[in-house]
N, C-alpha and C positions, 0 to 999 in steps of 0.2 A: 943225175939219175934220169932214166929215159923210162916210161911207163907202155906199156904194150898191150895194143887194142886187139882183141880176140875176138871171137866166137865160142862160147861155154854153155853147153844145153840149150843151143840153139837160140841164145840170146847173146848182143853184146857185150861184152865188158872190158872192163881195165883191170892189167894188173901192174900194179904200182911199184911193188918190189919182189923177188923172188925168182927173177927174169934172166937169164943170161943172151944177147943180142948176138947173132953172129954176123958179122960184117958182109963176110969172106962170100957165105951163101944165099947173098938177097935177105930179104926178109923172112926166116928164119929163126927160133930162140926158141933155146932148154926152159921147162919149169921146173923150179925145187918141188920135191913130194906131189906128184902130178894126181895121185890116190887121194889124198889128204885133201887137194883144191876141190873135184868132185863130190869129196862129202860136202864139204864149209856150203857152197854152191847148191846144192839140193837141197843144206838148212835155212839156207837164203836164201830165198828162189827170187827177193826183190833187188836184191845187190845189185848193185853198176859197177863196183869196185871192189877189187881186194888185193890183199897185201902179204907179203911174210913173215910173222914177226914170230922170232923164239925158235923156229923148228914146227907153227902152224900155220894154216890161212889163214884169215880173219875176215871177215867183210868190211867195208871201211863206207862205204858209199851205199 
């Protein structure tokens, strides 16, 4: 499992799972429910981390 360092409102973060990598185009990668991550994200403005579990975000960090 490879975890992916972003930029999300302008703050850093991780996301842990939820992530698809693409080799082929540099760095590069799909997020599941990209809608869904911006809410979670604005409820947690302190998160470093999140995750996808179930069909949501989660904060984890």
């Amino acid at each position: 499992m490879e975890s992916v360092k972003t930029v999300l409102l302008g703050k850093p973060v991780f996301l842990l799972t939820g992530t698809k990598v693409s080799r082929k185009v540099g760095k590069s990668f799909e997020v599941e429910a990209p809608e869904k991550l911006l809410e979670t994200a604005r409820r947690n403005p302190d998160a470093v981390a999140f995750g996808f579990v179930s069909g949501s975000w989660v904060a984890s960090a």
